[in-house]
C-alpha positions in Angstrom: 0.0 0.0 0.0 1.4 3.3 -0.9 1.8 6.6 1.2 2.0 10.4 0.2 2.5 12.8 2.8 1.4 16.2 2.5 2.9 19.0 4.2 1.2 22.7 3.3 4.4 25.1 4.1 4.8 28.7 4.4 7.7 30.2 6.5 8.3 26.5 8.1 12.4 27.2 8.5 12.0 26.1 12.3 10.3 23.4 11.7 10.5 21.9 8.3 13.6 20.1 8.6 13.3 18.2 11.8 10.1 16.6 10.4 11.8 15.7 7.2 14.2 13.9 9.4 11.6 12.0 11.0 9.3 11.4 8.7 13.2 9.5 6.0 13.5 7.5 9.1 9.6 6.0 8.7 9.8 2.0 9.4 7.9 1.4 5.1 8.6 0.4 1.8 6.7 2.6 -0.6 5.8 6.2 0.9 6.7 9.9 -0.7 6.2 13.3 0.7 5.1 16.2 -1.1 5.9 19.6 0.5 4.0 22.4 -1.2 5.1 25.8 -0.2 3.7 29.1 0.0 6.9 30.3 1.9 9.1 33.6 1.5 11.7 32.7 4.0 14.2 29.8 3.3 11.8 26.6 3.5 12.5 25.9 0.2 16.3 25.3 0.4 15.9 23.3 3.5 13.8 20.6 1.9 15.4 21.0 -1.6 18.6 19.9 0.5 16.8 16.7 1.5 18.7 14.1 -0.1 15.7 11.7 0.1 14.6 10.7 -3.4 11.3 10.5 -1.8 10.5 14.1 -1.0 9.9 16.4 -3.2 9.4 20.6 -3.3 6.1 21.6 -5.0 5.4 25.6 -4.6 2.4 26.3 -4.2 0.7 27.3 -7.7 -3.4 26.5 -6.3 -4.7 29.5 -5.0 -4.1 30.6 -1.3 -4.6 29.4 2.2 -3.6 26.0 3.5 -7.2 24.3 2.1 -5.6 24.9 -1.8 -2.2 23.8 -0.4 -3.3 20.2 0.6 -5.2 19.9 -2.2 -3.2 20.7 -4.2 -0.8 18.4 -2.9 -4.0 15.5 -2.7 -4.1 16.0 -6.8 -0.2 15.6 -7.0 -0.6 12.0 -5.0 0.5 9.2 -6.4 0.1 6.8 -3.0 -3.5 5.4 -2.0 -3.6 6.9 1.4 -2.4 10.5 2.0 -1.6 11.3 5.2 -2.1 15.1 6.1 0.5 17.2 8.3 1.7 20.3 10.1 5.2 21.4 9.7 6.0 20.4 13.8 4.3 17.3 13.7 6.4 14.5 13.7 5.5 10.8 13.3 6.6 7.7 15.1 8.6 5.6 13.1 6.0 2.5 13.2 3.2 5.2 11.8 2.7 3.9 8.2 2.5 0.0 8.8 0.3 1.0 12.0 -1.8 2.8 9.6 -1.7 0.2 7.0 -3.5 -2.6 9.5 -6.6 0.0 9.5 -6.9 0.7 5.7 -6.2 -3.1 4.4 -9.4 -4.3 7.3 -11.5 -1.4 5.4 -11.1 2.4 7.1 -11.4 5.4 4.6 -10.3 7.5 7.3 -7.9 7.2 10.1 -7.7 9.4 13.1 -4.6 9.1 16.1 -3.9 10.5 19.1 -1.5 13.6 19.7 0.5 15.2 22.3 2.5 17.8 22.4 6.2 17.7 23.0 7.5 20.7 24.4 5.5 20.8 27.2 8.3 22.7 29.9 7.4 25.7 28.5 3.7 26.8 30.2 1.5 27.5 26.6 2.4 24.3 25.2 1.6 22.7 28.6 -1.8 24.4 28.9 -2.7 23.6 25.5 -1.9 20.1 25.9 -3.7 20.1 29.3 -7.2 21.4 27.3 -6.6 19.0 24.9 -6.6 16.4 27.3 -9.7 17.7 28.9 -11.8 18.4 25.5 -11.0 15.3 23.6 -9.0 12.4 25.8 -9.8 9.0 26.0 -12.5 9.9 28.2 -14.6 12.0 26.6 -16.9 11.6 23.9 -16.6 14.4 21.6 -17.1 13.3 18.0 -13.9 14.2 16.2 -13.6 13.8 12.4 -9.8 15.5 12.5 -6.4 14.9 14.3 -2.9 15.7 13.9 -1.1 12.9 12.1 -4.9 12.6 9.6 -5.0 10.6 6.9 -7.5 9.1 4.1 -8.3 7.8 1.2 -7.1 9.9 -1.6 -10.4 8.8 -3.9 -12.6 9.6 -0.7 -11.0 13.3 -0.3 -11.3 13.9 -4.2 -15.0 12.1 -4.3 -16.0 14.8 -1.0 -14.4 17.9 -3.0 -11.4 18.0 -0.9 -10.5 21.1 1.2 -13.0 23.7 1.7 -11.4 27.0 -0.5 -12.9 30.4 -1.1 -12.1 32.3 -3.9 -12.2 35.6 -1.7 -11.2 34.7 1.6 -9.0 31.8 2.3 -10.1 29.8 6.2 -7.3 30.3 8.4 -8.9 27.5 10.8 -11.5 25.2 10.7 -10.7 23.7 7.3 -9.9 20.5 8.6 -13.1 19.8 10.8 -14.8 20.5 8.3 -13.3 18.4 5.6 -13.5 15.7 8.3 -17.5 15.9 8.4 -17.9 16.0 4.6 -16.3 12.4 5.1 -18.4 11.3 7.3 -21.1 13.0 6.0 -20.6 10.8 2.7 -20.5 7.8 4.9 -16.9 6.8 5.4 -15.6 4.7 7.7 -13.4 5.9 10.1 -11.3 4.6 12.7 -9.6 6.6 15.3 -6.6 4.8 17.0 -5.2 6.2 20.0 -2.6 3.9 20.7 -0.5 5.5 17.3 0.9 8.6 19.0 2.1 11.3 17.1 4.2 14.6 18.6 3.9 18.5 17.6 5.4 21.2 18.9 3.1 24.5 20.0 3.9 27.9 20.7 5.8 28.7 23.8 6.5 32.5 23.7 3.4 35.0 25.0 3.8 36.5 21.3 3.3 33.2 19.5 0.7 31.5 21.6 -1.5 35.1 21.3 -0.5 35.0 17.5 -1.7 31.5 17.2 -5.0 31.9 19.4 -6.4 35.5 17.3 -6.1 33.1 14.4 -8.6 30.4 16.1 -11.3 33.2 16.7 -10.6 34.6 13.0 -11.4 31.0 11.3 -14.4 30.6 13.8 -15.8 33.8 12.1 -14.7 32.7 8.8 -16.6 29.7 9.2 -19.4 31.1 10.4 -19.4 33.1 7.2 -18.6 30.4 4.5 -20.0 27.6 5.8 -22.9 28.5 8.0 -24.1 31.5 5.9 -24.4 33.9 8.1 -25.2 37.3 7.4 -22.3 40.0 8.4 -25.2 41.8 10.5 -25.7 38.2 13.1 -21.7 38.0 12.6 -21.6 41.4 14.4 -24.4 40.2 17.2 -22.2 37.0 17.6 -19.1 38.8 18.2 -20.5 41.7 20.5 -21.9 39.0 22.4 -18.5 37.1 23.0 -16.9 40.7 23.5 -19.9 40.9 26.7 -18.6 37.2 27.7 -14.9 38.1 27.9 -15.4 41.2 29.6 -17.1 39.7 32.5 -15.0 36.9 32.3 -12.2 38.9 33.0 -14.0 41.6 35.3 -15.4 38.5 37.7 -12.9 36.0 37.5 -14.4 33.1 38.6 -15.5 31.1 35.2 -12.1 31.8 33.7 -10.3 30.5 37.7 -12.6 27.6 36.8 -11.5 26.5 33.5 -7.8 27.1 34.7 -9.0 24.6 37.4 -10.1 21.9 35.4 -6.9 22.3 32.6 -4.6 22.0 35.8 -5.7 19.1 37.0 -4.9 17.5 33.4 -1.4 19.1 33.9 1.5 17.0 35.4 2.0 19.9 37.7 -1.1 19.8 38.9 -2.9 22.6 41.6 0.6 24.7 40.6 -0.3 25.1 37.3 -3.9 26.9 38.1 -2.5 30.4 38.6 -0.4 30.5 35.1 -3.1 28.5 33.5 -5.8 31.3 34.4 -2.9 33.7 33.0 -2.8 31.1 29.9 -7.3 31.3 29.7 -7.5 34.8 30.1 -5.5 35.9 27.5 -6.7 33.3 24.9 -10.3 34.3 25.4 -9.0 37.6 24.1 -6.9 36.4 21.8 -10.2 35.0 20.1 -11.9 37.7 20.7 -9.4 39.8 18.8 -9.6 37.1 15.7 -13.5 37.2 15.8 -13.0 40.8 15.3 -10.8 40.4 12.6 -12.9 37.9 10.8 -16.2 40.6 11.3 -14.1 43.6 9.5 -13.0 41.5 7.1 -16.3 40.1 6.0 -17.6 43.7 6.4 -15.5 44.8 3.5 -15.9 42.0 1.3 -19.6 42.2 1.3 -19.2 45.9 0.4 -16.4 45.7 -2.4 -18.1 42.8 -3.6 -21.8 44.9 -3.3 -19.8 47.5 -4.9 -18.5 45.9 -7.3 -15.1 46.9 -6.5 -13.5 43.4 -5.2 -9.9 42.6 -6.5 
């Protein structure tokens, strides 16, 4: 059974080449992986110095955003199965034949758990602490994307891939949304939580903010694109969160109880609460700031494109 591994880039130079290591040291016969960059740093001569006949440097000619980047790279497949990445993620190297066992008894998509790696630095910690708390083992969300995702290349082509917009590229929410058009169709997925995959998250104040205003601005972009709302409810929905945050912030209490029930996911425990309610109160505004963002920028593409003036 044969692999391609996609890997949408743009300004990756931290990461890239550490998961180009892992991923030449995969424990498979008959895998490739496709890197296709949108990048304006030096990503491209870090994986163009990969020696490995089996990756290859596409850049990125399919529109924007990460959606066109993936499928982009899902048309340039050659393998059966293509496995979807991040830049930081990096795979153990039993991942493919692990993988293999699910697709051979029938899956059309595989899910896996994740954890994150650099969790002595507090943001990568809390984030691995929600995760823990929002979908581990013992909860029963029903997820249709992980890190380390991969399916069927027919299946992705035969859903329409990757949500794209001509106007506006999704910054989040992509690949959740891809993930329910599979299951939507009625494909059988299998999530395994016993293959483990690693990815690194943001550690500095900067990055982790950075990284959160782009969660609210993809949950407004959604909104939008997928759920049709009009600009004027995108407004109500977003002065409504701004009431939330501020009397979030003002009381204390809900945002001392979320920090209360990440900490106890934490291996620090009760000492994590105090920088975890540092860690929820500025990712509530973090979002905040996205959802923002995504309003003002739906509010002037509804009026270039009313106008007539759109480039």
């Amino acid at each position: 059974m044969r692999f391609s591994i996609i890997i949408p880039t743009h300004n990756e130079s931290q990461d890239i080449g550490t998961t180009l290591r892992a991923l030449c040291a995969l424990d498979h016969d008959d895998f490739d992986v496709l890197v296709v960059d949108d990048s304006s740093d030096n990503t491209p001569q870090i994986v163009r110095a990969n020696e490995d006949e089996r990756v290859h440097y596409l850049r990125q000619t399919r529109g924007k955003g990460r959606s066109a980047a993936r499928n982009q790279g899902i048309l340039a497949a050659t393998g059966e199965i293509v496995v979807i990445l991040n830049a930081d993620v990096r795979l153990p190297s039993n991942f493919l034949r692990d993988l293999e066992c699910h697709y051979r008894s029938g899956a059309d998509y595989v899910l896996v758990e994740s954890r994150v790696s650099n969790t002595e630095a507090l943001f990568p910690r809390y984030i691995q602490a929600q995760h823990e708390f929002h979908y581990g083992p013992d909860t029963h969300v029903n997820m249709n994307w992980t890190e380390g995702f991969s399916c069927r290349r027919v299946a992705a082509v035969t859903v329409g891939m990757f949500p794209e917009n001509s106007f506006v590229p999704l910054v989040a929410g992509e690949d959740g949304w891809f993930g329910e058009r599979l299951e939507a169709y009625g494909c059988n997925r299998v999530f395994d939580r016993n293959i483990v995959v690693s990815h690194v998250m943001p550690s500095s104040v900067s990055d982790f903010f950075g990284q959160r205003i782009g969660r609210g601005h993809g949950t407004a972009q959604v909104g939008v694109q997928r759920e049709g709302i009009s600009v004027g409810r995108l407004a109500i929905r977003v002065l409504k969160h701004m009431i939330y945050v501020c009397a979030s912030n003002i009381v204390i209490l809900p945002i001392g109880l979320w920090a209360w029930r990440y900490a106890m996911r934490s291996p620090r425990g009760y000492a994590d609460w105090l920088p975890f309610v540092w860690a929820v109160a500025l990712e509530s505004c973090a979002n905040h700031v996205g959802m923002w963002k995504g309003f003002w920028e739906a509010f002037r593409l509804n009026h270039n494109v009313s106008q007539g003036t759109y480039k």
